[in-house]
C-alpha angles and dihedrals in degrees: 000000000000092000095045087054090041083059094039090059099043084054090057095044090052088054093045083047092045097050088054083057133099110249107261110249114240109251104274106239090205090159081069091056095067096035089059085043088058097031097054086050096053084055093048090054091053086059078072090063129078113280094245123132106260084060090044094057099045084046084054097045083057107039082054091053086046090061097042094049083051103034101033102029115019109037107059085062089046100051093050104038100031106012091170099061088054099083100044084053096052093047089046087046090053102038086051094053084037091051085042089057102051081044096236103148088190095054082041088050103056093038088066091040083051086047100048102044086046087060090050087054101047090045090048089058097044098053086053097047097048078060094054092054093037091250089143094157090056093039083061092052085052101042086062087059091071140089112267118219127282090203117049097248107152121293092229099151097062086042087048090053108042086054087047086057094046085050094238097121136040118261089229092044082055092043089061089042097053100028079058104053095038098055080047091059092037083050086050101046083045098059089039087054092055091053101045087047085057093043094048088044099054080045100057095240100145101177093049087046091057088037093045087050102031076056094044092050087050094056098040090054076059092048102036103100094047090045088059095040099056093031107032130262091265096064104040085046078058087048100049088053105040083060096044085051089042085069087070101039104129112227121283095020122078101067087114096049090053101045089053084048096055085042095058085053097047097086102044121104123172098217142021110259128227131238094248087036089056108046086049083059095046089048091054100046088056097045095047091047087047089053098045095077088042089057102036090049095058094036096048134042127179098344090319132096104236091176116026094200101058089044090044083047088052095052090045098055092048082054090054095040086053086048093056098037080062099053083046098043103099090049092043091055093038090058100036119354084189092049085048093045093044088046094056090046093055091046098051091039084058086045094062089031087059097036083051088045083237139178117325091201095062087049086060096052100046089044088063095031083061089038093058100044088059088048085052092051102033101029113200101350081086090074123121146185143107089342101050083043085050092055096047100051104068091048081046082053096044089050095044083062099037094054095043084053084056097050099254106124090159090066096030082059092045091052094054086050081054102051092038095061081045092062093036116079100001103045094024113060088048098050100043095061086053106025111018092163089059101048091047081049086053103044091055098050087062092056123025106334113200129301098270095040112042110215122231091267102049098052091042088053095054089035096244162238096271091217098057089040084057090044088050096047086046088054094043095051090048090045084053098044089055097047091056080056097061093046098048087057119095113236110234126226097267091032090066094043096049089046093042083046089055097042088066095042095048104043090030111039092070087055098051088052102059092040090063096040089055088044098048094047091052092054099046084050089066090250113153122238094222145044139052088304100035125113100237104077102053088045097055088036087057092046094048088042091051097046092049095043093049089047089041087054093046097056090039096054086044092047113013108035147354118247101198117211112264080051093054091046082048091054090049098041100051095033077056087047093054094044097051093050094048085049093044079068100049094047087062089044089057099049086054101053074053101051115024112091125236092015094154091067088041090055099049097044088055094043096052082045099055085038099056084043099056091246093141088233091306083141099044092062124321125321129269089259101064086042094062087039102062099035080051100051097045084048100049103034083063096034110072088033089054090049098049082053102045082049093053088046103051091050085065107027132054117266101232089060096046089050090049090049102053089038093056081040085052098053107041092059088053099050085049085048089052082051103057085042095060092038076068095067100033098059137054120278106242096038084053088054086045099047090045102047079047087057099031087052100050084053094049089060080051100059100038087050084053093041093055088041092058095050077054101063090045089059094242092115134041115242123209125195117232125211095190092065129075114253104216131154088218098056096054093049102053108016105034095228104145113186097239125109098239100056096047090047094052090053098052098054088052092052085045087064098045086050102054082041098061085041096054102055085036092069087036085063104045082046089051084048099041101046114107109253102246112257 
């Protein structure tokens, strides 16, 4: 009896205790979210087919899933963590499966535009509310049902709340923090959504202009208060018409609605930026209108796209420019309301120009003209370079990892594009002359990694798992923040002349070898220095052409046109390619000079023949030609890359150093080049053949592992880590083995060759030795 009223009691207490407390929030399904976001677009492209029944099933089977991810999954956490959000998705549901029926894919199109931007503003309020109530757990669930940046501002929201949840920061700190950057992004989308209305309006597509303003009006319902708070009422109240009238603006003629529109937003921002927030912005503007001309020039010619990402790139990077413009427009005004009018009319001129394919010409004049006009206003913040490349890449990484959380490999991909053509050239060039460990470290990390830790690009790329796509992003922001430690530092004296000295010896020495070793193989042939049929002059012909070449490229990349990264690492992969296979052919001809019995008198029977024929010694050796081809190729695959070093080493480090550096570098491959070349009179003949196809083939296997590296990197080959081989810096420098199984593989078929080669004419030549001389 006691026992039955003591239980009786403690029941009561918990339900006392449990009234006081705040309702429990249902568990928030955002992975439905998006669900219902993709799945609603998959119906909306079947309005597109042809109405027959297969269509129509497959229509029913997913409205059906569209409902139940609303009505089963989504609104019970709605209706108790955002209740007034409940009622605007359920019109816009309704209207969507009511539009689908009567098969209008414009009225379809702007009911999921109207469905997808009431779930951002119910989750919005939510997430703000659970702070409020210190529901931080809950606040978390409804933060992932949100749009990320387009312009790699900082992801601040997602930092503000892991360190909320680690109790490290105060919920209301967090609330400022997030409340701020989402209405930035909202402010953002809104603006976007304005332009591509415009843009889908002067083209005639009827369905993406509905869906452009029906988004637009659902982000500004999110925005409104703050619109009217920072503006004025009247204005906002301006703004709110003019969008409900949009819906009604006939084809061809509401450009200068829209652009009013976009004026009378040109001067919102939701919040007041910061000095360092401002001048990131600044930074970024300069550097994405910069980019957009790049871009636009590789990816059109002469009014067609030869190559759709670099015109999607370009198109992204005036997006982003717009985006940020936006976030700057009341200081631009403030400071010089000709310098922000002039700005808008040049982005939305580059905007028509792009959409024409237009002119490449004009982009790059607008591009400087806007250029100009911010460093007008803002003076030097707007400079760039490795630093501001170094501040953007750990918020690139934060978002890569923020949007793949979210499901959205497609961006997550774009946004690793994005942070690898940060790095290089930027980052790169710098860090290789001084670390070059590191930098190989780093730029693995952006495509496969190793076998036992997956890249960026190789866990994007099989969608997960999301933990080693978080350890990935944590090494790539410490690789990067050690990198920007070895930057910042000043290269001492004897620093830049050990590292000047390096350089030389690591991109030259392979060059110098095979050049001796070719030398000295044509003189021991027999083959004359001078004259018409001599080797001299197409060696030092390849090597001038080379230089010049190397130096040629250097200045028109600089001045005439931009080689992006994956084209450089093109260049370099498939110059490596060539080489190896001209030098595949060299290194049997010198086994067989080795090994074939009697090859004086060979040589100097083909060479009288070719002689007497005109052939200019094609039969001796090989022709001038080769000859000039492969001194050429070893040259010039070393040659642009050392420049561009030698460029990014002489902006940190004192001149005198870096001189003395490349002079001592100079002439020690030279003197190791004199030495190959006594080793060929010193030696016999056929022991000198043997040790240098030995050395001309080893490099061979190197050339054609950084050759297939390099297509790699330009995303032209797959490239598959490897557990079984060793992953050193050391190896990959100087002896081009990449742990990756193409590559080995590829190496190992050439030394294959070389192998059977060798074997071949070794067995020819015991054959020659062992047959009975005839009586």
């Amino acid at each position: 009896m006691n026992i039955r009223r003591c239980s009786g009691i403690v029941i009561m207490l918990l339900a006392l205790v449990a009234s006081f407390a705040p309702p429990a929030a249902a568990e928030v399904p955002w992975q439905d979210a998006e669900a219902l976001r993709s799945e609603s677009a998959s119906i909306q492209r079947l309005l597109f087919r042809a109405p027959d029944e297969n269509v129509q099933r497959d229509m029913s089977a997913r409205i059906d899933r569209v409902r139940h991810l609303w009505k089963d999954r989504l609104q019970d956490a709605y209706r108790l963590g955002a209740p007034d959000a409940v009622a605007p998705i359920d019109d816009a549901v309704d209207d969507f499966v009511s539009a689908l029926g009567e098969w209008n894919a414009g009225r379809a199109a702007a009911a999921r535009a109207r469905i997808w931007t009431a779930l951002l503003d119910g989750a919005f309020e939510a997430t703000l509310k659970a702070l409020d109530e210190g529901r931080s757990g809950d606040a978390a669930q409804w933060l992932n049902i949100r749009e990320y940046a387009r312009t790699s501002r900082d992801t601040a929201a997602s930092i503000a709340m892991r360190e909320v949840l680690d109790q490290r920061l105060e919920p209301a700190r967090a609330r400022e923090v997030i409340e701020a950057e989402l209405l930035g992004v909202y402010a953002g989308e809104l603006r976007r959504s304005i332009t591509d209305a415009r843009s889908h309006l002067a083209s005639g597509f009827r369905v993406q202009f509905f869906s452009a303003v029906a988004r637009a009006q659902g982000l500004y319902t999110l925005l409104a208060a703050n619109i009217a708070a920072r503006i004025g009422a009247k204005q906002a109240n301006e703004i709110e018409a003019a969008l409900t009238e949009a819906e009604s603006l006939p084809p061809g003629a509401g450009d200068h609605f829209l652009a009013k529109l976009e004026a009378s937003l040109a001067t919102y921002s939701p919040t007041n930026l910061s000095d360092d927030d401002r001048e990131r912005r600044v930074r970024l503007l300069s550097r994405f209108i910069g980019l957009v001309p790049v871009e636009y020039e590789k990816g059109v010619r002469d009014g067609e796209v030869t190559i759709p990402f670099e015109y999607f790139e370009a198109g992204l990077f005036l997006d982003r420019a717009t985006m940020l413009f936006g976030d700057l427009g009341s200081d631009l005004a403030a400071r010089s309301l000709q310098s922000f009018e002039r700005f808008s009319g040049i982005l939305a001129e580059m905007d028509t120009v792009i959409s024409d394919k237009g002119d490449e010409e004009r982009i790059w004049s607008l591009s400087e003209e806007a250029q100009q006009a911010i460093l007008d206003i803002y003076g030097a913040s707007t400079e760039g370079g490795y630093k501001l490349s170094l501040s953007m890449l750990p918020d690139l990484f934060d978002e890569i990892a923020l949007v793949a959380q979210a499901g959205d490999w497609q961006e997550a991909e774009l946004k690793r594009l994005e942070a690898y053509a940060l790095f290089d050239p930027d980052i790169e060039q710098r860090l290789m002359p001084r670390a070059p460990a590191l930098a190989l470290k780093i730029e693995a990390g952006f495509w496969e990694g190793s076998a036992s830790e997956p890249g960026l690009g190789r866990v994007i790329a099989d969608h997960g798992p999301e933990e080693d796509l978080k350890q990935m992003v944590a090494q790539m922001k410490s690789a990067t923040a050690e990198a920007g430690s070895i930057l910042d530092t000043q290269l001492s004296a004897v620093g830049a002349f050990l590292q000047s000295l390096v350089i030389l010896l690591r991109e030259g020495l392979e060059a110098v070898l095979v050049l001796a070793c070719m030398i000295g193989a044509l003189r021991a042939s027999g083959t004359r220095a001078g004259g018409r049929r001599g080797w001299r002059l197409p060696v030092s012909g390849g090597i001038a052409a080379a230089l010049i070449g190397s130096f040629a490229l250097w200045l028109a990349v600089g001045k005439v046109f931009a080689m992006s990264t994956l084209q450089r690492e093109l260049l370099e992969g498939a110059t490596a390619l060539v080489a190896a296979a001209v030098l595949l052919y060299v290194t049997h001809w010198m086994f067989r000079k080795a090994y074939v019995g009697d090859w004086v008198a060979d040589i100097r029977r083909k060479t009288s023949a070719a002689a007497s024929a005109g052939a200019a010694g094609n039969g001796a050796l090989f022709g001038g030609l080769t000859i000039f081809a492969l001194a050429f190729l070893v040259v010039f695959r070393e040659g642009f890359e050392t420049v561009l070093f030698y460029e990014a080493l002489l902006i940190d480090a004192p001149e005198m150093p870096v001189l003395a550096g490349l002079a001592v570098g100079g002439t020690l491959a030279v003197s190791i080049g004199y030495m190959m070349l006594g080793f060929e009179a010193r030696l016999p003949m056929a022991v000198y053949f043997r040790l240098t196809g030995i050395l001309l083939g080893v490099l061979t296997v190197m050339l054609v592992g950084s050759g297939i590296r390099g297509l790699q990197t330009a995303a032209l080959v797959s490239a598959t880590p490897v557990g079984w081989f060793p992953d050193h810096s050391w190896l990959q420098l100087y002896f081009g083995l990449y742990p990756v199984a193409e590559a080995l593989l590829s190496q190992a078929a050439v030394a294959g060759l070389l192998l059977l080669s060798a074997g071949w004419l070794f067995l020819r030549r015991v054959k020659t030795v062992s047959r009975p001389l005839r009586p």
